[in-house]
C-alpha positions in Angstrom: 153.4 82.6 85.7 150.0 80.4 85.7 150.0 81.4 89.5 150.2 85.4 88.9 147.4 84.8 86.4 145.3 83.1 88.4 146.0 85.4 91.5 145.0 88.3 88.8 141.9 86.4 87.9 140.7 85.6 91.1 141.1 89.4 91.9 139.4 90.8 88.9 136.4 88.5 89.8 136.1 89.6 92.8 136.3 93.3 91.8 134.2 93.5 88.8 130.9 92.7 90.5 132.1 94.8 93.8 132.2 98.2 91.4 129.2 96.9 89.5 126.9 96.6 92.7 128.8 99.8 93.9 127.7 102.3 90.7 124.0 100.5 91.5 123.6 102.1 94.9 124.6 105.7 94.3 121.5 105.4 91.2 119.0 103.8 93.5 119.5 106.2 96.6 118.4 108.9 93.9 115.4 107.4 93.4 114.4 106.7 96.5 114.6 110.5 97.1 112.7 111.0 93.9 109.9 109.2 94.8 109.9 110.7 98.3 109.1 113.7 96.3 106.2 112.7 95.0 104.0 111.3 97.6 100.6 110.8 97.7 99.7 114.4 99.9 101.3 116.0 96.4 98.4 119.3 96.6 98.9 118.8 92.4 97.4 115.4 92.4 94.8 116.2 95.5 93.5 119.0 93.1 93.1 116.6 90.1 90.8 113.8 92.1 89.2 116.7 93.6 88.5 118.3 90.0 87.6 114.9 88.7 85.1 114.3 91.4 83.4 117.6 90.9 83.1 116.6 87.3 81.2 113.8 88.4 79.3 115.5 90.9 78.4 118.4 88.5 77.1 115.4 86.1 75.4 113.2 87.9 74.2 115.0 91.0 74.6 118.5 90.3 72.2 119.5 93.5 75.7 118.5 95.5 78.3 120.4 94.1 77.5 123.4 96.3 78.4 120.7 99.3 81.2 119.1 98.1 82.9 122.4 96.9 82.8 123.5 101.2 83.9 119.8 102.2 87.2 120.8 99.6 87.3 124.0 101.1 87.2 123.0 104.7 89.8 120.2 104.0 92.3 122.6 102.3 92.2 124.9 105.9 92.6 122.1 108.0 95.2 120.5 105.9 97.0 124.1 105.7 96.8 124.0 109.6 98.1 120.6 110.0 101.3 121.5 107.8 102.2 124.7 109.7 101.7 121.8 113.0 104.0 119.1 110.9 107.1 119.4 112.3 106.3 119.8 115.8 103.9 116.3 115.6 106.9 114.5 114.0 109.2 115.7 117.1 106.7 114.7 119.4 106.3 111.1 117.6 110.2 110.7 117.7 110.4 111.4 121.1 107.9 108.4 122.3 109.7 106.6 119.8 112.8 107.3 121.3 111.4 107.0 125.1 110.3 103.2 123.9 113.5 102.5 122.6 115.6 103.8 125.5 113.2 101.7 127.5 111.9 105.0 129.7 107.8 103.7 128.5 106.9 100.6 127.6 104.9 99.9 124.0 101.6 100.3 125.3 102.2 103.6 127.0 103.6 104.7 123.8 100.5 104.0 122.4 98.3 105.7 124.9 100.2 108.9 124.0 99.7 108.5 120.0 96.3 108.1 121.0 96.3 112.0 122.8 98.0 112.8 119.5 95.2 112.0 117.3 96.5 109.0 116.0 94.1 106.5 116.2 93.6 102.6 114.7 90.0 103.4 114.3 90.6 106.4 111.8 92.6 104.5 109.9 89.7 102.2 109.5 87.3 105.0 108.7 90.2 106.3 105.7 89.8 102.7 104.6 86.3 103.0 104.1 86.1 106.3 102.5 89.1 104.9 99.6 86.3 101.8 99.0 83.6 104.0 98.4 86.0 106.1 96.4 86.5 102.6 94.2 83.3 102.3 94.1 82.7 105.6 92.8 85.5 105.0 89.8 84.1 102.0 88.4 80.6 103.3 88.6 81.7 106.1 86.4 84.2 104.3 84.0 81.0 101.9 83.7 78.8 104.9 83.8 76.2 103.3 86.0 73.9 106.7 86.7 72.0 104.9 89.5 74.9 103.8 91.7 77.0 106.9 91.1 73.9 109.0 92.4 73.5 106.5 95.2 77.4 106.8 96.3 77.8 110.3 96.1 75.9 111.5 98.8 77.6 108.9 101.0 80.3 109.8 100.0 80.1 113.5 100.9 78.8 112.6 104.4 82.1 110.3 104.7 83.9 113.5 103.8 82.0 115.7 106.0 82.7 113.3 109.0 86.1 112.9 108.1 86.5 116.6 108.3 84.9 116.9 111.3 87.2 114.0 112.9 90.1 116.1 111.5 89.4 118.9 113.3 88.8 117.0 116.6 92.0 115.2 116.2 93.7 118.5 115.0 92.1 120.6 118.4 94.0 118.2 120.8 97.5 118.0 119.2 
């Protein structure tokens, strides 16, 4: 009898975290497609910072809001043109990334070919910048420091007008 219950013991111990850890990963795939849904090229939050900066812009350097209003403009066409592109440049990246696997290119020939496909290391040091200046920006106005808000904004637009600009390069190749 103390062998059955022991047996029946040993089982239940086994099973109980098994089911436990089991009902955990049905709950946590459905968040990982939630947040997927809310990335950070959401056009809902895009439109917010770009509303919040104009209310900066319109407060501290209102002489630039005729500027920065065509930077938003001009981004919002060449984004619209980059998503109609999106599925076709993800093909395209799979396939390299496929051809490197299969062992068909090596690494840095896969690299030379994200390179004709606009995707470059030194953008993403360029992005980097901009989101500093962008920090900058914030706690100048949560501080509301006049002087360096005024002095950031216009370098920030021309960060935004090259960025554009590099966009559209990038986005006349692919």
């Amino acid at each position: 009898m103390k062998k059955k219950l022991l047996a029946g013991a040993l089982v239940l111990a086994v099973m109980v975290p098994t089911s436990a850890f089991a009902a955990n990963s049905g709950t946590s795939v459905e968040l990982v497609a939630h947040k997927a849904h809310t990335q950070t090229m959401n056009g809902e939050k895009i439109k917010e910072r770009q509303d919040r900066l104009m209310d900066i812009v319109k407060q501290y350097s209102p002489e630039l809001s005729g500027d920065f209003q065509k930077v938003f403009d001009e981004r919002k066409q060449i984004m619209e043109q980059f998503r109609a592109k999106h599925d076709e440049l993800r093909q395209k990246f799979k396939d390299i990334h496929t051809k490197v696997e299969k062992g068909e290119i090596t690494k840095e020939q896969a690299k030379k070919e994200m390179e004709k496909l606009g995707f470059k290391k030194e953008n993403s040091a360029k992005i980097k910048k901009q989101f500093e200046l962008r920090k900058e920006l914030k706690e100048a106005a949560d501080a509301k420091d006049a002087a360096k808000i005024k002095k950031i904004l216009p370098q920030l637009l021309t960060q935004m007008q090259d960025r554009n600009k590099q966009l559209k390069e990038d986005f006349a190749k692919k």
